[in-house]
The first five atom37 places (N, CA, C, CB, O) and aatype in JSON, in Angstrom:
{
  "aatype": [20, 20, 20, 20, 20, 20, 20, 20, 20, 20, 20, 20, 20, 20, 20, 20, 20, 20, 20, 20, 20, 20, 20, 20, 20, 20, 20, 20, 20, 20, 20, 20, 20, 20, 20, 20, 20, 20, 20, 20, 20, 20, 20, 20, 20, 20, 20, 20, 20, 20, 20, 20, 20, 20, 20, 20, 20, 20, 20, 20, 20, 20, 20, 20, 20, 20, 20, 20, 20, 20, 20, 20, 20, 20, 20, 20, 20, 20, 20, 20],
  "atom_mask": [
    [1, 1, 1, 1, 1],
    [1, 1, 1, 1, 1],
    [1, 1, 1, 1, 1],
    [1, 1, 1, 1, 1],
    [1, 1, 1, 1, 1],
    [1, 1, 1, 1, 1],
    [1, 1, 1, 1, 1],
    [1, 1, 1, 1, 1],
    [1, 1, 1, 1, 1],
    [1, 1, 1, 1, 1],
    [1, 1, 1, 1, 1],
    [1, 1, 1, 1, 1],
    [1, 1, 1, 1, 1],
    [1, 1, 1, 1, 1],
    [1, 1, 1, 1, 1],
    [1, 1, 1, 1, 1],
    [1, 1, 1, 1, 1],
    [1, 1, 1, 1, 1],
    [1, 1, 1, 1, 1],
    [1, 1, 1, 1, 1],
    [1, 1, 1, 1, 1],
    [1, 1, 1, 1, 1],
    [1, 1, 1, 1, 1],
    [1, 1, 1, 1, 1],
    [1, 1, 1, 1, 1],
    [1, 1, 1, 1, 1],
    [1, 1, 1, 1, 1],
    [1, 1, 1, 1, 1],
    [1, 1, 1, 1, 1],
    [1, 1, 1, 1, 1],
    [1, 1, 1, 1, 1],
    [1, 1, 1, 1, 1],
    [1, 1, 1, 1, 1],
    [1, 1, 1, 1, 1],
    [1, 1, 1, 1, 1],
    [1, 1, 1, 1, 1],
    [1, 1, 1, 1, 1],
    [1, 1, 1, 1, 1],
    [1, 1, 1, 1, 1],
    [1, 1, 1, 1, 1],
    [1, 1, 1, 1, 1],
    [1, 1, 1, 1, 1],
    [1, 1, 1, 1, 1],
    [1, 1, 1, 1, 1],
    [1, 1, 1, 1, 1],
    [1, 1, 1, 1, 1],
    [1, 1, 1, 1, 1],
    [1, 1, 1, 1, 1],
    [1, 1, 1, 1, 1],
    [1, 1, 1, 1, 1],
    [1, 1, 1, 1, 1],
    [1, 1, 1, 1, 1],
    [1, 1, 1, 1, 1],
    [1, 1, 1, 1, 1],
    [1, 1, 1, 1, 1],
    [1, 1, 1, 1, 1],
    [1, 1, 1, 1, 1],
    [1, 1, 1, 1, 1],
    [1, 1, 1, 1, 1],
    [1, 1, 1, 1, 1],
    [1, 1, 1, 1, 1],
    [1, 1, 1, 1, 1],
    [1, 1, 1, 1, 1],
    [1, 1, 1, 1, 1],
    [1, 1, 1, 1, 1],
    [1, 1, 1, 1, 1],
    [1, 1, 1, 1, 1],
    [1, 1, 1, 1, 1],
    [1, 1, 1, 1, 1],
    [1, 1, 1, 1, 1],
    [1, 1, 1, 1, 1],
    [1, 1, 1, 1, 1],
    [1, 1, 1, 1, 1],
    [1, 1, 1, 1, 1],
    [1, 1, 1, 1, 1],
    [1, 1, 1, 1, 1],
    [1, 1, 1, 1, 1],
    [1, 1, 1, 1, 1],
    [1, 1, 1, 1, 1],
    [1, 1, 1, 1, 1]
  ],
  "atom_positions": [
    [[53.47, 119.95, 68.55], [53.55, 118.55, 68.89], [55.01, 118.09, 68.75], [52.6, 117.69, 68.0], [55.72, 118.22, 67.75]],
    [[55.27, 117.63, 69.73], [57.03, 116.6, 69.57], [57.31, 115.89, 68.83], [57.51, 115.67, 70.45], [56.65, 114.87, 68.6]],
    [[58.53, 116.26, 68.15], [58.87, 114.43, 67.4], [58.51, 113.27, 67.99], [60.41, 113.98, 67.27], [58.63, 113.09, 69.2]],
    [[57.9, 112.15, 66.94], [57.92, 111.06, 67.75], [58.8, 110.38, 67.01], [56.66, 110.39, 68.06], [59.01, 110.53, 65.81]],
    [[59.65, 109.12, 68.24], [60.63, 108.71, 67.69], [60.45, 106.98, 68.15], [61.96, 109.61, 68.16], [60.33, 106.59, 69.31]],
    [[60.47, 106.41, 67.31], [60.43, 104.77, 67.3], [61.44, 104.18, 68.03], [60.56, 104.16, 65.93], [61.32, 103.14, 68.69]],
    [[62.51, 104.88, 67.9], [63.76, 104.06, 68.73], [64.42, 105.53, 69.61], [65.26, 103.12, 67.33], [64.75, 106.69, 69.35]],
    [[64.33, 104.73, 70.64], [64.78, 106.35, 71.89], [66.4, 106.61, 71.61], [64.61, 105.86, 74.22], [66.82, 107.76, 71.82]],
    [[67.58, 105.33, 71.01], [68.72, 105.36, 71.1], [68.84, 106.25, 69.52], [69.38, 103.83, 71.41], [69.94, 106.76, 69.3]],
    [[67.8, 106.42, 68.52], [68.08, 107.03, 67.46], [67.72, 108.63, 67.86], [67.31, 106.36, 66.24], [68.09, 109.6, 67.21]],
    [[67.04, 108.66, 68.89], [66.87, 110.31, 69.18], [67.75, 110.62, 70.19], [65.39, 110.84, 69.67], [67.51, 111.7, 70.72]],
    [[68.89, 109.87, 70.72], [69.63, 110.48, 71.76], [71.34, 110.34, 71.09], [69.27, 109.59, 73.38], [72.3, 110.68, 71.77]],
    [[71.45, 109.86, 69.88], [72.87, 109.34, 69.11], [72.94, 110.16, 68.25], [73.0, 107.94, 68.44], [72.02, 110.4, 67.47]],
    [[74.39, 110.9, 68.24], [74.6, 111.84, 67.2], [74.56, 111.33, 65.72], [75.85, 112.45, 67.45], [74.88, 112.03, 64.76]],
    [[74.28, 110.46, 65.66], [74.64, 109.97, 64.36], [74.28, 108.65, 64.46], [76.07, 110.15, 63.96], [74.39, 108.01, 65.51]],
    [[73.72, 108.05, 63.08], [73.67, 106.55, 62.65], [74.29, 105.52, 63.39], [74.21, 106.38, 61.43], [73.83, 104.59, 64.05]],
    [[76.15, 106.11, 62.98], [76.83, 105.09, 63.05], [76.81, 105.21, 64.7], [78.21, 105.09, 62.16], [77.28, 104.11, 65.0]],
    [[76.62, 105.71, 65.59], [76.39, 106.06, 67.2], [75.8, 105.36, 67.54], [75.85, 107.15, 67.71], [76.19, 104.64, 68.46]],
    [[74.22, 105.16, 66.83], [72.59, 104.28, 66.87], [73.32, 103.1, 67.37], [71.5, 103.92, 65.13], [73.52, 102.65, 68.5]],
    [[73.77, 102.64, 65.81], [74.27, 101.2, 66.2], [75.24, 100.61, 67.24], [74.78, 100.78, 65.22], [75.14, 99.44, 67.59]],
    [[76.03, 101.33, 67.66], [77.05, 101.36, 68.89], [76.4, 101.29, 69.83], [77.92, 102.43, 69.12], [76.86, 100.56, 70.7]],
    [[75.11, 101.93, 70.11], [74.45, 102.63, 71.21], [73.64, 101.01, 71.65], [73.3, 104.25, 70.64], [73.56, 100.32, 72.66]],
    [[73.1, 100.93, 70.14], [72.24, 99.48, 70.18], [72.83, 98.32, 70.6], [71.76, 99.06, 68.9], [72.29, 97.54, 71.39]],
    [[74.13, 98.12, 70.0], [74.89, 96.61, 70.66], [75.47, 97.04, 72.4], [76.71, 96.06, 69.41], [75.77, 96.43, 73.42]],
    [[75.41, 97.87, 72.13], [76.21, 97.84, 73.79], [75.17, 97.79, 74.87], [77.19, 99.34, 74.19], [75.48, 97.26, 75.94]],
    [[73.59, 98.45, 74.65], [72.6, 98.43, 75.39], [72.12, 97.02, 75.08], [71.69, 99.56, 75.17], [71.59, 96.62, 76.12]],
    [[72.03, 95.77, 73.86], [71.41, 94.17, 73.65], [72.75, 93.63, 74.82], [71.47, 93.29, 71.46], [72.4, 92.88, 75.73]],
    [[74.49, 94.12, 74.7], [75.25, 93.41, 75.41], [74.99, 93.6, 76.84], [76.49, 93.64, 75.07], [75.46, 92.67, 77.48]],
    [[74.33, 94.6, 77.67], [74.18, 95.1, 78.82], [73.09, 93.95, 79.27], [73.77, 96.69, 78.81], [73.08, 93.23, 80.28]],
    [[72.38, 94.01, 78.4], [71.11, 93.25, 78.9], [71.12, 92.04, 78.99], [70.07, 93.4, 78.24], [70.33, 91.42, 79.71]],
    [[72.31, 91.36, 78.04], [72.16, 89.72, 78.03], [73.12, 89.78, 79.44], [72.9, 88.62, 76.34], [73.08, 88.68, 79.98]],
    [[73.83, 90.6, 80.07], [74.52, 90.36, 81.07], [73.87, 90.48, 82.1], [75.48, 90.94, 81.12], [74.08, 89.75, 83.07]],
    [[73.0, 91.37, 82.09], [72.08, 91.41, 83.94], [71.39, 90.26, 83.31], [70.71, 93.13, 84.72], [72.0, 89.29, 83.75]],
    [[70.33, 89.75, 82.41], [70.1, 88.51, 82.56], [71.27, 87.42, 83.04], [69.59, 88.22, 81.4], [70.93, 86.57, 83.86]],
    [[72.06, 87.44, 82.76], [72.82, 85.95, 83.42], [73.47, 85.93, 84.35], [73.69, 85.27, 82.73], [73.94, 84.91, 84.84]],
    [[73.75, 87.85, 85.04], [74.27, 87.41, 86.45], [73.26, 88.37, 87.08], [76.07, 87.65, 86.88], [73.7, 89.41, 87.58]],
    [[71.83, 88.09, 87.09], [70.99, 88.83, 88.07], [71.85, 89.92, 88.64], [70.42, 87.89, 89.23], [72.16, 89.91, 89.84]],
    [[72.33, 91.03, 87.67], [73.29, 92.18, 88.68], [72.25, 92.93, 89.47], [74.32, 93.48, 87.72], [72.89, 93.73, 90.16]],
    [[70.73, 93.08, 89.75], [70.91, 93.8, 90.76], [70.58, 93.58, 91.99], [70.54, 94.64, 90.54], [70.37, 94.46, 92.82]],
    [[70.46, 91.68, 92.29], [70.27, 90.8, 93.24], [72.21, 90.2, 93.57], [68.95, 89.51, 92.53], [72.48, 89.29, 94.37]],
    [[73.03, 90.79, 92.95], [74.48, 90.02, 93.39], [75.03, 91.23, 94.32], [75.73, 89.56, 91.87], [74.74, 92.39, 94.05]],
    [[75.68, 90.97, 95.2], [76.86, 92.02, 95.6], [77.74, 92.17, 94.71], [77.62, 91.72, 96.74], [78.03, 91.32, 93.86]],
    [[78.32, 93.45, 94.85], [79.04, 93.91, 94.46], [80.63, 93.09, 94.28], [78.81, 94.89, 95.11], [81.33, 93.13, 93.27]],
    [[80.84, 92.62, 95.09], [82.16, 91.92, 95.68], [82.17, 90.75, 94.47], [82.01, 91.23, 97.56], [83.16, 90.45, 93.8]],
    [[80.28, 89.92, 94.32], [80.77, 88.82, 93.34], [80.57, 89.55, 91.97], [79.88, 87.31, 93.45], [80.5, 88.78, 91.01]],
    [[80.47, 90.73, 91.74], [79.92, 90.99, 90.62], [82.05, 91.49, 90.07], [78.21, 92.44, 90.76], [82.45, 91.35, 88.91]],
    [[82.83, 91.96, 91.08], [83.89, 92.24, 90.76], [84.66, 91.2, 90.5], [84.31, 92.95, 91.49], [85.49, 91.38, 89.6]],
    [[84.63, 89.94, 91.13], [85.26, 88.41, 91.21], [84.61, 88.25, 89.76], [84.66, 87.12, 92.67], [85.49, 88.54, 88.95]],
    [[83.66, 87.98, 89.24], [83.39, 87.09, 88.05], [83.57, 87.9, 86.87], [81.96, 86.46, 88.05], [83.43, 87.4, 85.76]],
    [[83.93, 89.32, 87.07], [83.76, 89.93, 85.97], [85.47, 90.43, 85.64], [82.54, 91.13, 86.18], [86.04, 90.64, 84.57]],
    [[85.94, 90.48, 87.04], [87.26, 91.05, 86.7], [87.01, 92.47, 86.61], [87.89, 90.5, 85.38], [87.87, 92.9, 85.85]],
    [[86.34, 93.32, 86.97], [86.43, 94.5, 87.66], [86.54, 95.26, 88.95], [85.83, 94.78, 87.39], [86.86, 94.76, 90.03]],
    [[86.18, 96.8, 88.68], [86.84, 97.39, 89.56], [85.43, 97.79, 90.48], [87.88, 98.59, 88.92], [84.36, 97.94, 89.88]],
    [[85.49, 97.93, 91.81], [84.13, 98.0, 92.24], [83.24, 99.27, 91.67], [84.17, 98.03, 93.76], [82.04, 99.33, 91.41]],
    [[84.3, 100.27, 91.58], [83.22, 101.44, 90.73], [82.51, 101.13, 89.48], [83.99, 102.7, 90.24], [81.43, 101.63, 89.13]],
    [[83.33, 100.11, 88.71], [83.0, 99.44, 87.1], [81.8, 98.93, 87.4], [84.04, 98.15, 86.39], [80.8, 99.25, 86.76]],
    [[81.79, 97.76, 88.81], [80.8, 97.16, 89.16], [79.29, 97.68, 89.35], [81.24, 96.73, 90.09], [78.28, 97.07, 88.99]],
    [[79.33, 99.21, 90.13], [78.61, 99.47, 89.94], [77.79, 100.56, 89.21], [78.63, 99.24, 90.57], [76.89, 101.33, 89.54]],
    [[78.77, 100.21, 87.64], [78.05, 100.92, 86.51], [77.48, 100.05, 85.82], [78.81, 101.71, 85.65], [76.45, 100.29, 85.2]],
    [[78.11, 98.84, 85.81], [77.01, 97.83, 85.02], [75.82, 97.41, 85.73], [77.64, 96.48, 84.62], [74.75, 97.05, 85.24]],
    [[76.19, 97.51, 87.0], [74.41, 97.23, 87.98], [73.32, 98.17, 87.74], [74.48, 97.44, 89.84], [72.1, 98.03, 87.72]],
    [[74.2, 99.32, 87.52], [73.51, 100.6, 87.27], [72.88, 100.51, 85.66], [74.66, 101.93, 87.48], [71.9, 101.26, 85.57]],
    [[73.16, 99.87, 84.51], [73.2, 99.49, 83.33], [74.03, 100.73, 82.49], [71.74, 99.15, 82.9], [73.8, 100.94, 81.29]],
    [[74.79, 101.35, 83.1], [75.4, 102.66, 82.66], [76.23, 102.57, 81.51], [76.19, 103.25, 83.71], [77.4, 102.77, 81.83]],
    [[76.03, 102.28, 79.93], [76.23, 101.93, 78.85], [77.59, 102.67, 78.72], [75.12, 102.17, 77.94], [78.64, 102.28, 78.21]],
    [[77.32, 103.81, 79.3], [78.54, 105.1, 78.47], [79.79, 104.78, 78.6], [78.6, 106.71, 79.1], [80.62, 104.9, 77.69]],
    [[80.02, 104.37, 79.67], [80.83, 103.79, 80.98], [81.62, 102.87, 79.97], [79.83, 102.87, 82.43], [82.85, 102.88, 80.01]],
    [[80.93, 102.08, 79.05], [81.95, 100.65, 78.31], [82.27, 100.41, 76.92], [81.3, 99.28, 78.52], [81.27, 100.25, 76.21]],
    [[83.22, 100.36, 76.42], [82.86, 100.07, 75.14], [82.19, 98.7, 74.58], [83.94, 100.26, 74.53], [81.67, 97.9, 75.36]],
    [[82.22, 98.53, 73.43], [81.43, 97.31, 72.94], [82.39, 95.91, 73.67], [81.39, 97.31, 70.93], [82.09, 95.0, 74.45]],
    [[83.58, 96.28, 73.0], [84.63, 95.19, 73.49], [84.53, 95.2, 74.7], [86.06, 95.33, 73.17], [84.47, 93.99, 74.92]],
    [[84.49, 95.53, 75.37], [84.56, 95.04, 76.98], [83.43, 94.92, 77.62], [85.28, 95.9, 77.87], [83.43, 94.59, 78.81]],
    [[82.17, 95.21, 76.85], [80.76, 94.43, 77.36], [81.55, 93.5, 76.63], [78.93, 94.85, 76.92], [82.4, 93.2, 77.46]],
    [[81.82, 92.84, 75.56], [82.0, 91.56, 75.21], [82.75, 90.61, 76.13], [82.56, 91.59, 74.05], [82.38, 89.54, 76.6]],
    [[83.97, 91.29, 76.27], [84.53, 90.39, 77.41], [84.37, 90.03, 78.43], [85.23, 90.5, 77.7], [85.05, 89.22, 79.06]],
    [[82.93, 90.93, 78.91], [82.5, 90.72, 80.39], [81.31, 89.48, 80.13], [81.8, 92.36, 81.21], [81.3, 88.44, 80.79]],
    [[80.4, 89.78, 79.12], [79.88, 88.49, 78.77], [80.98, 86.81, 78.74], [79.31, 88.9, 77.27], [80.58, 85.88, 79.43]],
    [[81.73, 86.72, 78.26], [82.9, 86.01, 78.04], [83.36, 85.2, 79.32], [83.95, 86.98, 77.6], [83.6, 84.0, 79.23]],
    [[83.42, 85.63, 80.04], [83.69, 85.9, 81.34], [83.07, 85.25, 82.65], [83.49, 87.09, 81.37], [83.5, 84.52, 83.54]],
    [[82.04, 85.78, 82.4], [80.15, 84.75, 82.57], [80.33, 83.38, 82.72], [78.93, 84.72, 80.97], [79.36, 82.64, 82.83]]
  ]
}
């Protein structure tokens, strides 16, 4: 039988201190497609309001965590 694991970001993070990195940057991802509906915007306004690059653009549409650090999900919230 498989481990079972309560939190999927604690079975895919090398480590604790990873978990928690893993965790704020996936709560910051999410409060951002909530407030700019990213996968109902183009691309074009998603680069205008955020101050990115269109490939950036479409890693956060994509919700592609790896892609950002904490600080700059922050500043993209900010930004909003």
């Amino acid at each position: 039988m498989p481990p079972e694991h309560n939190n999927i970001l604690k079975a895919v993070s090398d480590s604790p201190e990873q978990e928690i990195i893993d965790k704020q940057c996936s709560d910051l991802m999410t409060i951002i497609h909530e407030k700019l509906d990213l996968k109902a915007a183009p691309i074009k306004n998603v680069v205008q309001t955020l101050g990115v690059t269109p490939s950036q653009a479409r890693k956060l549409v994509k919700g592609d965590i790896t892609n950002f650090t904490i600080f700059e999900l922050q500043t993209f919230l900010k930004r909003i």
